[in-house]
mmCIF file as Biopython writes it, N, C-alpha, C and O atoms, coordinates in Angstrom:
data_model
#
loop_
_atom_site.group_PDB
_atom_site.id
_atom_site.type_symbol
_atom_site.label_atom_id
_atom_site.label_alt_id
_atom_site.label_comp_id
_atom_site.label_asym_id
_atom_site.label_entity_id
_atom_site.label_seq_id
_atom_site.pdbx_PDB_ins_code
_atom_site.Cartn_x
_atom_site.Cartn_y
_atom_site.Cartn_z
_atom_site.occupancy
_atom_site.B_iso_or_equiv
_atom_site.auth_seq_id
_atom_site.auth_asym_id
_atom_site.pdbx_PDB_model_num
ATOM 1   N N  . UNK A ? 1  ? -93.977  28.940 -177.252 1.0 0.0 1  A 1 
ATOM 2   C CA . UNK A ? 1  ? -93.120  28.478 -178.341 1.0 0.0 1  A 1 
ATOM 3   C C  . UNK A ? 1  ? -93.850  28.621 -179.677 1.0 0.0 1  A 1 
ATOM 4   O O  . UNK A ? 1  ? -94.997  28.280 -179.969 1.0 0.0 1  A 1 
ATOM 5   N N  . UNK A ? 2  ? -92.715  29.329 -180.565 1.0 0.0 2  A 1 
ATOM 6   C CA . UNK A ? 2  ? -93.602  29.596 -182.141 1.0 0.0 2  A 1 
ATOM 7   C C  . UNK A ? 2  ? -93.914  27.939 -182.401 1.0 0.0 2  A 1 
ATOM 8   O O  . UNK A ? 2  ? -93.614  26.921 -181.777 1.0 0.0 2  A 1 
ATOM 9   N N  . UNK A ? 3  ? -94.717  28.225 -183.719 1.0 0.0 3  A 1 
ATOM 10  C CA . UNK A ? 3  ? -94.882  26.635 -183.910 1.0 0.0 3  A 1 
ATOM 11  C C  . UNK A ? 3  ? -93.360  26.206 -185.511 1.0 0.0 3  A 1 
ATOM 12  O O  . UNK A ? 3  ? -92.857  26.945 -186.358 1.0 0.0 3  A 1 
ATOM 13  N N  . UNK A ? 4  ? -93.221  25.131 -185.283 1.0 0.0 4  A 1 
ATOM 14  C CA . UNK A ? 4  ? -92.335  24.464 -186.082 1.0 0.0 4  A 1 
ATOM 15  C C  . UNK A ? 4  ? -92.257  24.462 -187.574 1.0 0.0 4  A 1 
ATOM 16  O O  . UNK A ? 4  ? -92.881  23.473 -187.960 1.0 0.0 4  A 1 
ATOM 17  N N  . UNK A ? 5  ? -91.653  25.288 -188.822 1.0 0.0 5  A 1 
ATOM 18  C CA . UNK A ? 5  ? -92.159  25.157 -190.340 1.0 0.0 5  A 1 
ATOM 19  C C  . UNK A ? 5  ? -91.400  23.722 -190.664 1.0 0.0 5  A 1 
ATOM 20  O O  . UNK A ? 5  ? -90.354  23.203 -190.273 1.0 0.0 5  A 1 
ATOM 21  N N  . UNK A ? 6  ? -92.573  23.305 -191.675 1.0 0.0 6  A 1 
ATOM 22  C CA . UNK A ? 6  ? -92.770  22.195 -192.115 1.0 0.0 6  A 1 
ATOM 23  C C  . UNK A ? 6  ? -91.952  21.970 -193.307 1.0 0.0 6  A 1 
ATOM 24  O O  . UNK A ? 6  ? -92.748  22.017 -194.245 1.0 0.0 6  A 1 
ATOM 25  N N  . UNK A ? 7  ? -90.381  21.676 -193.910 1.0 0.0 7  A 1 
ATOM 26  C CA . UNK A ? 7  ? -89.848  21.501 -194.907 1.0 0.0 7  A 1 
ATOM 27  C C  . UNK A ? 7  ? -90.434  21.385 -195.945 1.0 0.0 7  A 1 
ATOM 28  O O  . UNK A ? 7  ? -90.347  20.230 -196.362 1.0 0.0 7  A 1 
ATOM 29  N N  . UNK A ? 8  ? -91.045  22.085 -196.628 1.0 0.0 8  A 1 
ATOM 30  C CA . UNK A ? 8  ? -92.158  21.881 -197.844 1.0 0.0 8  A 1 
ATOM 31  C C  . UNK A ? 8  ? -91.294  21.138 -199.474 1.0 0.0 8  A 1 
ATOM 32  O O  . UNK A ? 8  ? -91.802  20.926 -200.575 1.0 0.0 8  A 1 
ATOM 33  N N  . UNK A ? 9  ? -90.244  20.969 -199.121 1.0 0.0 9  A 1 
ATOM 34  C CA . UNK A ? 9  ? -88.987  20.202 -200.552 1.0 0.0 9  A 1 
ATOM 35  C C  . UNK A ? 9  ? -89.635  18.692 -199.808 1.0 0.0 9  A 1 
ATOM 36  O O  . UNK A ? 9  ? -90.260  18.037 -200.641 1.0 0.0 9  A 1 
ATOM 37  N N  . UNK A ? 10 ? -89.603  18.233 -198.816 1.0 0.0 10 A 1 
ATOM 38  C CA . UNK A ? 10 ? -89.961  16.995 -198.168 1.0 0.0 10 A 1 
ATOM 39  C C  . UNK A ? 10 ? -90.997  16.483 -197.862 1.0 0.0 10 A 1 
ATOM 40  O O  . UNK A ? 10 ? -91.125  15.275 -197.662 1.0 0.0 10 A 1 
ATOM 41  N N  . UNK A ? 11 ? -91.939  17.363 -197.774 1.0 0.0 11 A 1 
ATOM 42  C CA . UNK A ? 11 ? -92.853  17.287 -197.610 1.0 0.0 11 A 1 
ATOM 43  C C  . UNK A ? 11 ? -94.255  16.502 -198.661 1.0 0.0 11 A 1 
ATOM 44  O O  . UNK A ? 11 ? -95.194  15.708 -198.602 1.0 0.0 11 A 1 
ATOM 45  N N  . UNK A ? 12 ? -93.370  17.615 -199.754 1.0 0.0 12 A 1 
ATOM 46  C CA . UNK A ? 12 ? -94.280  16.617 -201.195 1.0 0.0 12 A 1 
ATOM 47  C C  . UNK A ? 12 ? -93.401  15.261 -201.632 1.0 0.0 12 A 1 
ATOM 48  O O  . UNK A ? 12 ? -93.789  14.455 -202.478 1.0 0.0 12 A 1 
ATOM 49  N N  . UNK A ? 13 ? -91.900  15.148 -200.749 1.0 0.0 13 A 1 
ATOM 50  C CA . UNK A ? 13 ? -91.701  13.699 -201.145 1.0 0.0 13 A 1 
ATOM 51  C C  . UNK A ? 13 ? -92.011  12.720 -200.366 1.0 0.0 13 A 1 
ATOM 52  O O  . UNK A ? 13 ? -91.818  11.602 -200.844 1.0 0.0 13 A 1 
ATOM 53  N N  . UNK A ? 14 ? -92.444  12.779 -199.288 1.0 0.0 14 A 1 
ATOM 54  C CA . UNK A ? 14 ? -92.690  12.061 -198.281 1.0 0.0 14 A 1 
ATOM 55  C C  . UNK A ? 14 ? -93.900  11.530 -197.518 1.0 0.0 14 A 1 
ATOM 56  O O  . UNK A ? 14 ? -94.371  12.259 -196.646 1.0 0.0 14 A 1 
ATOM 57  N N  . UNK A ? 15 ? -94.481  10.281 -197.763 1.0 0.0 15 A 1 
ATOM 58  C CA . UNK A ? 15 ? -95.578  10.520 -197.163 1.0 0.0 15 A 1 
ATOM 59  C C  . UNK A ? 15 ? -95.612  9.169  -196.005 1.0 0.0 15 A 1 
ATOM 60  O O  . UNK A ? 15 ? -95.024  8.088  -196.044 1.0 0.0 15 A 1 
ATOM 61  N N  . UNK A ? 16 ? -96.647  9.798  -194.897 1.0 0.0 16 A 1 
ATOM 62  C CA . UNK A ? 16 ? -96.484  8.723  -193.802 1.0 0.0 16 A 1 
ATOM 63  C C  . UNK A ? 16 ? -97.178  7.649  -193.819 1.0 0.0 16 A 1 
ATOM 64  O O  . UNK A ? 16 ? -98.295  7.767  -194.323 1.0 0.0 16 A 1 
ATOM 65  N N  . UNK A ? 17 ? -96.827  6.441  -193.358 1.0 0.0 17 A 1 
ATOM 66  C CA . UNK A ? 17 ? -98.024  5.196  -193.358 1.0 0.0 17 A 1 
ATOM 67  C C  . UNK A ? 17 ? -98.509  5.144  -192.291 1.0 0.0 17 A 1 
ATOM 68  O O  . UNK A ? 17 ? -98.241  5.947  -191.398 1.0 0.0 17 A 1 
ATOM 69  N N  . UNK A ? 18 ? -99.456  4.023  -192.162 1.0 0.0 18 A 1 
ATOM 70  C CA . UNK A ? 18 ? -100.040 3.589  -190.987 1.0 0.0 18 A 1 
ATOM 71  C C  . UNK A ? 18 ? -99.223  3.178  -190.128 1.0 0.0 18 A 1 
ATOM 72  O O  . UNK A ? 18 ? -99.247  3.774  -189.051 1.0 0.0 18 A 1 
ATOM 73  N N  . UNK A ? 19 ? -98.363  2.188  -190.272 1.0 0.0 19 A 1 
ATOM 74  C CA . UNK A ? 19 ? -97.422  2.040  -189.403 1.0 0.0 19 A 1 
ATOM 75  C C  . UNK A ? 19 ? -96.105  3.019  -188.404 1.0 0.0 19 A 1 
ATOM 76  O O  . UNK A ? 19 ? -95.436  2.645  -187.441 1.0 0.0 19 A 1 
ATOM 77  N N  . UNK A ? 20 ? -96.126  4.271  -189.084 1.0 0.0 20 A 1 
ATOM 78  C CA . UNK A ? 20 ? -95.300  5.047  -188.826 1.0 0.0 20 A 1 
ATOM 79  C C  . UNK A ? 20 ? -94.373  5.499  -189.854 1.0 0.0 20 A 1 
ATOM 80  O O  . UNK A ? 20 ? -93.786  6.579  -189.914 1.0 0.0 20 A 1 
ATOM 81  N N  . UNK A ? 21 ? -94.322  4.377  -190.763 1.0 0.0 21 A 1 
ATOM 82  C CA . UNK A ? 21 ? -92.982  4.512  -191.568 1.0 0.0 21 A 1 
ATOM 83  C C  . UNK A ? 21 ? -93.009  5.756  -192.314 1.0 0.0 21 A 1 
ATOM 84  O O  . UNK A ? 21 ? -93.895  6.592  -192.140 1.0 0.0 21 A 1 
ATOM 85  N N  . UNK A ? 22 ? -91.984  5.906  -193.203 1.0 0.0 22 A 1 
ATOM 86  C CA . UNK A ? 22 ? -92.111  6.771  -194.277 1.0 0.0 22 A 1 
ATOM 87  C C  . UNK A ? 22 ? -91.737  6.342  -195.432 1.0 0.0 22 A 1 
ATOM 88  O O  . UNK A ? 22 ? -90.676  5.761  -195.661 1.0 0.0 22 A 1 
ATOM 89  N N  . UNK A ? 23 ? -92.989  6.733  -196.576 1.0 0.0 23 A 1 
ATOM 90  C CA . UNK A ? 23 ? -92.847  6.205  -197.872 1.0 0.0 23 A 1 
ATOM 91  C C  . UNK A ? 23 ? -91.994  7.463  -198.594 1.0 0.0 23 A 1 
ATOM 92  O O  . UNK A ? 23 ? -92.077  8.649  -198.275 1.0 0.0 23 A 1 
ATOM 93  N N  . UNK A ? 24 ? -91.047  6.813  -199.786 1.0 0.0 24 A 1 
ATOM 94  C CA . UNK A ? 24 ? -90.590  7.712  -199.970 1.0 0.0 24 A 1 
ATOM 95  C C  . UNK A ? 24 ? -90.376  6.810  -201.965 1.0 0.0 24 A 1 
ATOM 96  O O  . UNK A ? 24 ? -90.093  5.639  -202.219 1.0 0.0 24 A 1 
ATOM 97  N N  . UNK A ? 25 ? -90.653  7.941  -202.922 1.0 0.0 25 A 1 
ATOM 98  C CA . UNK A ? 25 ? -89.692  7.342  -204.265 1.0 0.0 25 A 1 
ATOM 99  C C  . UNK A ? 25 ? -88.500  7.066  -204.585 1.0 0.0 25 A 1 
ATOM 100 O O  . UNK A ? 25 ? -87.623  7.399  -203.788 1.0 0.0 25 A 1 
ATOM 101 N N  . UNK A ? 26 ? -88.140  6.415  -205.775 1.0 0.0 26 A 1 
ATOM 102 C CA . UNK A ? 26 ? -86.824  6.128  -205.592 1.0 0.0 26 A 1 
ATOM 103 C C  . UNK A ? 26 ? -86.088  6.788  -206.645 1.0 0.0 26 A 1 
ATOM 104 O O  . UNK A ? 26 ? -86.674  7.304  -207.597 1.0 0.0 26 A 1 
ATOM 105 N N  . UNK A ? 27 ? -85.184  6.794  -206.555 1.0 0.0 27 A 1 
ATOM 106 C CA . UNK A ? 27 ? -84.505  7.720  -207.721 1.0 0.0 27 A 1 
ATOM 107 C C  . UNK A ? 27 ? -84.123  7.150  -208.895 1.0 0.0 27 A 1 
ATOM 108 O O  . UNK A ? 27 ? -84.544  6.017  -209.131 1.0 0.0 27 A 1 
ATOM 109 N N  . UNK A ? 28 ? -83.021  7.995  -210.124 1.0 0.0 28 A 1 
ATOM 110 C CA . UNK A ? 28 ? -82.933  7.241  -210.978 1.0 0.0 28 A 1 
ATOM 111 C C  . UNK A ? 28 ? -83.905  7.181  -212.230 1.0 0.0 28 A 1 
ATOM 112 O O  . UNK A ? 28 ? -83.522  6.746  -213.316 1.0 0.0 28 A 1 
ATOM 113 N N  . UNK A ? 29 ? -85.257  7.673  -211.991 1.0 0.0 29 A 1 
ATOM 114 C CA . UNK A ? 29 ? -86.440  7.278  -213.100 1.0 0.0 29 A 1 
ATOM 115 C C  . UNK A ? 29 ? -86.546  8.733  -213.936 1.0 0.0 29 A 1 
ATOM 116 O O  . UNK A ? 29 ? -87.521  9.095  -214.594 1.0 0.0 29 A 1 
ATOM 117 N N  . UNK A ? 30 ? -85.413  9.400  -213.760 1.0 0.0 30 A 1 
ATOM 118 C CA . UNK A ? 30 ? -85.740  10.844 -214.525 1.0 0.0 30 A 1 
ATOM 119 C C  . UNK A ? 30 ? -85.784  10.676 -215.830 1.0 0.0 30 A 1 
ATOM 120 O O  . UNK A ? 30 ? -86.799  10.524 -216.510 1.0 0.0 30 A 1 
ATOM 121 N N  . UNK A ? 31 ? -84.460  10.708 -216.259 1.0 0.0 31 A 1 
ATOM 122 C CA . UNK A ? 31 ? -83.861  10.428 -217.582 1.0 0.0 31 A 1 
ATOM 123 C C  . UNK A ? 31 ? -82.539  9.523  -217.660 1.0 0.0 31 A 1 
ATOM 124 O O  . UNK A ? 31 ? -82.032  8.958  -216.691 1.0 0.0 31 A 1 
ATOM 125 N N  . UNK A ? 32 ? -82.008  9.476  -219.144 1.0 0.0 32 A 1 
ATOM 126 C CA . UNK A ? 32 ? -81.499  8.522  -219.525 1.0 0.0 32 A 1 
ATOM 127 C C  . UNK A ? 32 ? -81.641  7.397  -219.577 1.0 0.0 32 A 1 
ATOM 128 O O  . UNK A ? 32 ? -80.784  6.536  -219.377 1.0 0.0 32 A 1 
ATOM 129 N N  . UNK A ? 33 ? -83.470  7.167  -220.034 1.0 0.0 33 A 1 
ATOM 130 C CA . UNK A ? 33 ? -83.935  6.041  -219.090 1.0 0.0 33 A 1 
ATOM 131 C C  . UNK A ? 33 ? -83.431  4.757  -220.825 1.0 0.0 33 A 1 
ATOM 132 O O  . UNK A ? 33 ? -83.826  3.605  -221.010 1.0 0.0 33 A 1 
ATOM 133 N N  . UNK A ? 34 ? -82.610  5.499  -221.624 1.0 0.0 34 A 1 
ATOM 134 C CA . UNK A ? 34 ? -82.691  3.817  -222.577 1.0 0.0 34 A 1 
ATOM 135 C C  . UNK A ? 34 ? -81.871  2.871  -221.780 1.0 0.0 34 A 1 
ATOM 136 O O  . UNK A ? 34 ? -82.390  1.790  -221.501 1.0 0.0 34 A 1 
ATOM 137 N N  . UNK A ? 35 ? -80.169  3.225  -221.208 1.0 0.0 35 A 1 
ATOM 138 C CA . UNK A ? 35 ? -79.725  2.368  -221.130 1.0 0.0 35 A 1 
ATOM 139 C C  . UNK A ? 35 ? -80.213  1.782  -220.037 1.0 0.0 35 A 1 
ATOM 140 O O  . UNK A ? 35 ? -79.713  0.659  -219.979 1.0 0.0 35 A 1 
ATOM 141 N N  . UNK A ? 36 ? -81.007  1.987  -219.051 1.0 0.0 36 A 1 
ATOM 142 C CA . UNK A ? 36 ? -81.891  1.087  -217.897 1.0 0.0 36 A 1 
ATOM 143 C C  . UNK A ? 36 ? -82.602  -0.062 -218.593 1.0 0.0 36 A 1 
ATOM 144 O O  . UNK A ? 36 ? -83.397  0.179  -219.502 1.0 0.0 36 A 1 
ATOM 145 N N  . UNK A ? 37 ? -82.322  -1.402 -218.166 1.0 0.0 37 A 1 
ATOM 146 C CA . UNK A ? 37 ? -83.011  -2.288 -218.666 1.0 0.0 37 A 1 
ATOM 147 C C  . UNK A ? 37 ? -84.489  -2.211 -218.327 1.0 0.0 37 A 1 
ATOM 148 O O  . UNK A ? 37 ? -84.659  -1.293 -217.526 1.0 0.0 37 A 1 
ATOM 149 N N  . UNK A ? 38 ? -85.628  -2.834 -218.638 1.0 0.0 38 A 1 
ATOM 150 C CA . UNK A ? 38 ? -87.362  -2.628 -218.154 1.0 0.0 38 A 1 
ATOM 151 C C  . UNK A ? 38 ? -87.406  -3.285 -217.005 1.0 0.0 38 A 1 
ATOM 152 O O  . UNK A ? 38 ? -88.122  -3.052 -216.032 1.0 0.0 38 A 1 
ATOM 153 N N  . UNK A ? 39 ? -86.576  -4.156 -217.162 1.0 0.0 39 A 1 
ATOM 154 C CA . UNK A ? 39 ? -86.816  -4.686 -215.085 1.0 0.0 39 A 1 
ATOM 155 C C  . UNK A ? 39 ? -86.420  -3.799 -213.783 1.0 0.0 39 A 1 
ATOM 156 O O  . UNK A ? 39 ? -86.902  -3.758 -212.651 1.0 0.0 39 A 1 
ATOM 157 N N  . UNK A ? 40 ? -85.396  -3.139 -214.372 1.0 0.0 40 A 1 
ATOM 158 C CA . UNK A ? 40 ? -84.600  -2.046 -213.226 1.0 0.0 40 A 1 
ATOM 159 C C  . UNK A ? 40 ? -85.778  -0.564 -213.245 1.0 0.0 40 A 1 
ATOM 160 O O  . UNK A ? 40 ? -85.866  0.217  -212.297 1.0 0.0 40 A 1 
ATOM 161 N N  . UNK A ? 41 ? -86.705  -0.431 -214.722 1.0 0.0 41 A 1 
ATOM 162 C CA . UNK A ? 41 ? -87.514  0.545  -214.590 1.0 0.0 41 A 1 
ATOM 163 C C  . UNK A ? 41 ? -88.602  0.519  -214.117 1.0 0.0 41 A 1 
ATOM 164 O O  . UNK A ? 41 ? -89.261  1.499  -213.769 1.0 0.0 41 A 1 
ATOM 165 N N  . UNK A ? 42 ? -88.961  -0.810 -214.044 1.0 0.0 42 A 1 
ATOM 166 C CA . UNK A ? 42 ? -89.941  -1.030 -213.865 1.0 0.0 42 A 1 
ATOM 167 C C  . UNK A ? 42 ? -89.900  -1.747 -211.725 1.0 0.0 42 A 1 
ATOM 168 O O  . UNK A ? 42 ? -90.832  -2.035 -210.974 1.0 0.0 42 A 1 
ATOM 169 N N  . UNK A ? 43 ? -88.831  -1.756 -211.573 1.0 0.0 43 A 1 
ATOM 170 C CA . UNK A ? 43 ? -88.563  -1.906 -210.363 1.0 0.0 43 A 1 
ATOM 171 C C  . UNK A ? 43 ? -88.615  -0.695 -209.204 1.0 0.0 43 A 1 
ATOM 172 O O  . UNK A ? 43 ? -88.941  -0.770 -208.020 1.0 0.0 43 A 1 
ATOM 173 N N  . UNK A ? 44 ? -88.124  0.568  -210.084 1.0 0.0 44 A 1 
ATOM 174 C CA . UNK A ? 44 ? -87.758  1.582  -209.235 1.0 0.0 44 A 1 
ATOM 175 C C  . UNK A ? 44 ? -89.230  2.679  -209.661 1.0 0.0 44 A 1 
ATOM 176 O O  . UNK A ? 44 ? -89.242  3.869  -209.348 1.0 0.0 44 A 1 
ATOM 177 N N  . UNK A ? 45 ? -90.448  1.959  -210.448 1.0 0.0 45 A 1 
ATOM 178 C CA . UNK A ? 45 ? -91.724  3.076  -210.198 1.0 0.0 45 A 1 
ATOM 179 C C  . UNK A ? 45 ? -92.064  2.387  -208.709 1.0 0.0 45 A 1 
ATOM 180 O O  . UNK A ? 45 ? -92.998  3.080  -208.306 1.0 0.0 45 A 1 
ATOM 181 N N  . UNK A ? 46 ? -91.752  1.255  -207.564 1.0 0.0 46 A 1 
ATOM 182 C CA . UNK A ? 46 ? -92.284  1.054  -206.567 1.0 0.0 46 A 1 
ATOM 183 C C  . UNK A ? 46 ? -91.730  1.964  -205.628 1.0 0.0 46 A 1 
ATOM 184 O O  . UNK A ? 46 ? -90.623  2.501  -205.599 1.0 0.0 46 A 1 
ATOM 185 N N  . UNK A ? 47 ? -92.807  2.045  -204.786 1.0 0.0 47 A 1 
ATOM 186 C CA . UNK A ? 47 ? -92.464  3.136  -203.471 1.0 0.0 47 A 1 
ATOM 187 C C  . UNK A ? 47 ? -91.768  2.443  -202.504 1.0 0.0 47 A 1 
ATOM 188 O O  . UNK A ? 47 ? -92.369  1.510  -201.971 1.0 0.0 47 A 1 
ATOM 189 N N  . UNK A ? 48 ? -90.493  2.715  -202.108 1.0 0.0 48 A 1 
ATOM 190 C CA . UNK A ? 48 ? -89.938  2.570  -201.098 1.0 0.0 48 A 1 
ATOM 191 C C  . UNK A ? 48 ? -90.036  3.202  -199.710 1.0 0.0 48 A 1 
ATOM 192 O O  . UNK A ? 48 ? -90.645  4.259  -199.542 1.0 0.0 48 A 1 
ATOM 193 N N  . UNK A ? 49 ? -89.343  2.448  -198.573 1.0 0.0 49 A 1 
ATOM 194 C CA . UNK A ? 49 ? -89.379  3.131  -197.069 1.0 0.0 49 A 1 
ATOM 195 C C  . UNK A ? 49 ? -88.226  3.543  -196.878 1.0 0.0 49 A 1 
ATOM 196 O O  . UNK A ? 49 ? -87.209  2.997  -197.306 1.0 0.0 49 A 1 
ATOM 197 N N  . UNK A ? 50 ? -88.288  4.756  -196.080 1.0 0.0 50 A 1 
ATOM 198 C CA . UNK A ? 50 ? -87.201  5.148  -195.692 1.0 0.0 50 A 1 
ATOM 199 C C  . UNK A ? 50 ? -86.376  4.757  -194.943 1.0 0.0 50 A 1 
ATOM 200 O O  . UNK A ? 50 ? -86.945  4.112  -194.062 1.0 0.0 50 A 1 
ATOM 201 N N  . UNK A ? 51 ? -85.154  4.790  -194.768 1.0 0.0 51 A 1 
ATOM 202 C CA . UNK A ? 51 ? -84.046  3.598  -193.743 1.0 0.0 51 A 1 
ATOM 203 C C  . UNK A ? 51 ? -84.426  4.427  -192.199 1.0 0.0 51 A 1 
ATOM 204 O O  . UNK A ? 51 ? -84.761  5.538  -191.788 1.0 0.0 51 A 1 
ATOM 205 N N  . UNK A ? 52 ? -84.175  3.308  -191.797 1.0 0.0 52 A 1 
ATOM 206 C CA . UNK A ? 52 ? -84.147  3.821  -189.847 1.0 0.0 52 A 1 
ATOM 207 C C  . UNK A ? 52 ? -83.316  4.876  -189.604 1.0 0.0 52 A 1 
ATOM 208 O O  . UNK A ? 52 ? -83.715  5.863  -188.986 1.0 0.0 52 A 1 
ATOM 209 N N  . UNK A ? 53 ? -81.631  4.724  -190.239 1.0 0.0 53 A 1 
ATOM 210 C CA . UNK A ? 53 ? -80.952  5.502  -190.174 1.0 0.0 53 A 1 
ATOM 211 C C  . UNK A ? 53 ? -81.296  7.172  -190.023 1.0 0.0 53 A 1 
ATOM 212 O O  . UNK A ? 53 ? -81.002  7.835  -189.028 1.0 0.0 53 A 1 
ATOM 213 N N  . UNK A ? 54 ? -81.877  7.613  -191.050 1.0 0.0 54 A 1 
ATOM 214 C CA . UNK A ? 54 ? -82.622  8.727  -191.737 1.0 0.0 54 A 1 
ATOM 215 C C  . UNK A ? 54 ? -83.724  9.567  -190.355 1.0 0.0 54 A 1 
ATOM 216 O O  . UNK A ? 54 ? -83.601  10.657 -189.797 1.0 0.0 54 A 1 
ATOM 217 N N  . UNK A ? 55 ? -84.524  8.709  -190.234 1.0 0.0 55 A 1 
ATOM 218 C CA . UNK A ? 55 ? -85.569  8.871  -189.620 1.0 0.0 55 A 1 
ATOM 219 C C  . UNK A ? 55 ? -85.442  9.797  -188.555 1.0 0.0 55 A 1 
ATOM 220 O O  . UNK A ? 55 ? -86.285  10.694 -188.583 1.0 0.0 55 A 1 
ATOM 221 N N  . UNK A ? 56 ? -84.624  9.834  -187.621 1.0 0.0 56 A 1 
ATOM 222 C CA . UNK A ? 56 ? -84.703  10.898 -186.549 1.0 0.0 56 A 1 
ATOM 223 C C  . UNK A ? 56 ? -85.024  12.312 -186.913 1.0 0.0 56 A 1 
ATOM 224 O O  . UNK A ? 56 ? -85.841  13.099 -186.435 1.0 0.0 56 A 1 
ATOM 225 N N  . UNK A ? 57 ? -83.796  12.471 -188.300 1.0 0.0 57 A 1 
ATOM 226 C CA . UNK A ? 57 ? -83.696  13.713 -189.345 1.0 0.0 57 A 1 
ATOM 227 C C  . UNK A ? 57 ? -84.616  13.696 -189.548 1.0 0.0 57 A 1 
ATOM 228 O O  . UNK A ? 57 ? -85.230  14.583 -188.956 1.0 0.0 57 A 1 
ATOM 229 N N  . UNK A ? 58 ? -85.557  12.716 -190.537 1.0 0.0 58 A 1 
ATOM 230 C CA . UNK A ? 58 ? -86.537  13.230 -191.237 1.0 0.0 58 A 1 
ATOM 231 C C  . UNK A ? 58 ? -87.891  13.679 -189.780 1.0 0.0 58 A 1 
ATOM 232 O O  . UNK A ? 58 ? -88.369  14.805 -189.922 1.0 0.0 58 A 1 
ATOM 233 N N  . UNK A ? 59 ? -88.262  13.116 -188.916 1.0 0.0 59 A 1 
ATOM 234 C CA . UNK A ? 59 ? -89.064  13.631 -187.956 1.0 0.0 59 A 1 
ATOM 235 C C  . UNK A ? 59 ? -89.057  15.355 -187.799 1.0 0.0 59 A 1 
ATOM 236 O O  . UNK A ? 59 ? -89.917  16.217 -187.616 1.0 0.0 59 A 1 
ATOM 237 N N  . UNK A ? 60 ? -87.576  15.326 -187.982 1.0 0.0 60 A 1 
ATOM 238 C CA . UNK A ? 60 ? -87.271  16.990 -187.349 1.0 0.0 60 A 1 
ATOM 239 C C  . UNK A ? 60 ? -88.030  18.007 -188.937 1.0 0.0 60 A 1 
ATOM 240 O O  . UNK A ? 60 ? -88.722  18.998 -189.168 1.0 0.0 60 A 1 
ATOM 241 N N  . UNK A ? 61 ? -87.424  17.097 -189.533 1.0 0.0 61 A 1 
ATOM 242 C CA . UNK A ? 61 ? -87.743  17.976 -191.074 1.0 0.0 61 A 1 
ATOM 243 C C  . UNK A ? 61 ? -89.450  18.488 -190.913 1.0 0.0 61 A 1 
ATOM 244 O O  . UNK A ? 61 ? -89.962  19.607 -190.939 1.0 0.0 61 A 1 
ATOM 245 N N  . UNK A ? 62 ? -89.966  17.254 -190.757 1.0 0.0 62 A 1 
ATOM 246 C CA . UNK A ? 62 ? -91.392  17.027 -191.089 1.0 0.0 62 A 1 
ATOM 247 C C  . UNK A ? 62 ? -92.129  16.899 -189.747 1.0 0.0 62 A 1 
ATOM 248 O O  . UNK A ? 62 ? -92.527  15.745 -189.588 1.0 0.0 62 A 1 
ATOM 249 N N  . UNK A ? 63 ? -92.384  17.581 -188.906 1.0 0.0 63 A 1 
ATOM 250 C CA . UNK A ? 63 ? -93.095  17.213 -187.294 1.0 0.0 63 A 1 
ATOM 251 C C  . UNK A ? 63 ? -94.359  17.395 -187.511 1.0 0.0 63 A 1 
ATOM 252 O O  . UNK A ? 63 ? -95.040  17.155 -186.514 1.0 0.0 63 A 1 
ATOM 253 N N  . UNK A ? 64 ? -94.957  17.737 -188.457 1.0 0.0 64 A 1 
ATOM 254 C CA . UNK A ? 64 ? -96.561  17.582 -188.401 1.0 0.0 64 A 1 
ATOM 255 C C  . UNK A ? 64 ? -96.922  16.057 -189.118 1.0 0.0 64 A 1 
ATOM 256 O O  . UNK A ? 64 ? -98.126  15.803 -189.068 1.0 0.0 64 A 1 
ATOM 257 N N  . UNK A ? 65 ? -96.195  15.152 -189.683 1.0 0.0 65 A 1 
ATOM 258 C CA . UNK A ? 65 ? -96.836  14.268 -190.354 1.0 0.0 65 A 1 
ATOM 259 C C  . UNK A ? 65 ? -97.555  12.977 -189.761 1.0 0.0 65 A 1 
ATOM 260 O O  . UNK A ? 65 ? -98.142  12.197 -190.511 1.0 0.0 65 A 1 
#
């Protein structure tokens, strides 16, 4: 069996923890950032996990991580 390519768009967004999970950013922080209040901007520079939902997909995307 060839070996598996690694989604490289996902790859730089995604990174794995110790636990298994997957860290992932959150969106939203591009532009138009006046009308965002500083709490909502300052909320969404934290790294989030990815939902359970997701996860099977993302395994397939990413099988080396």
């Amino acid at each position: 069996m060839p070996k598996i390519k690694t989604k490289r768009a996902a790859a730089k967004r995604f990174k794995m923890t110790g636990n298994g999970e997957l860290k992932r950013s959150k969106a939203f922080k591009s532009h138009i950032l006046t009308k965002k209040t500083t709490k909502r901007k300052r909320n969404l520079r934290k790294a989030a996990m990815t939902d359970e939902t997701n996860l099977k997909n993302m395994k397939k995307i990413l099988p080396y991580l």
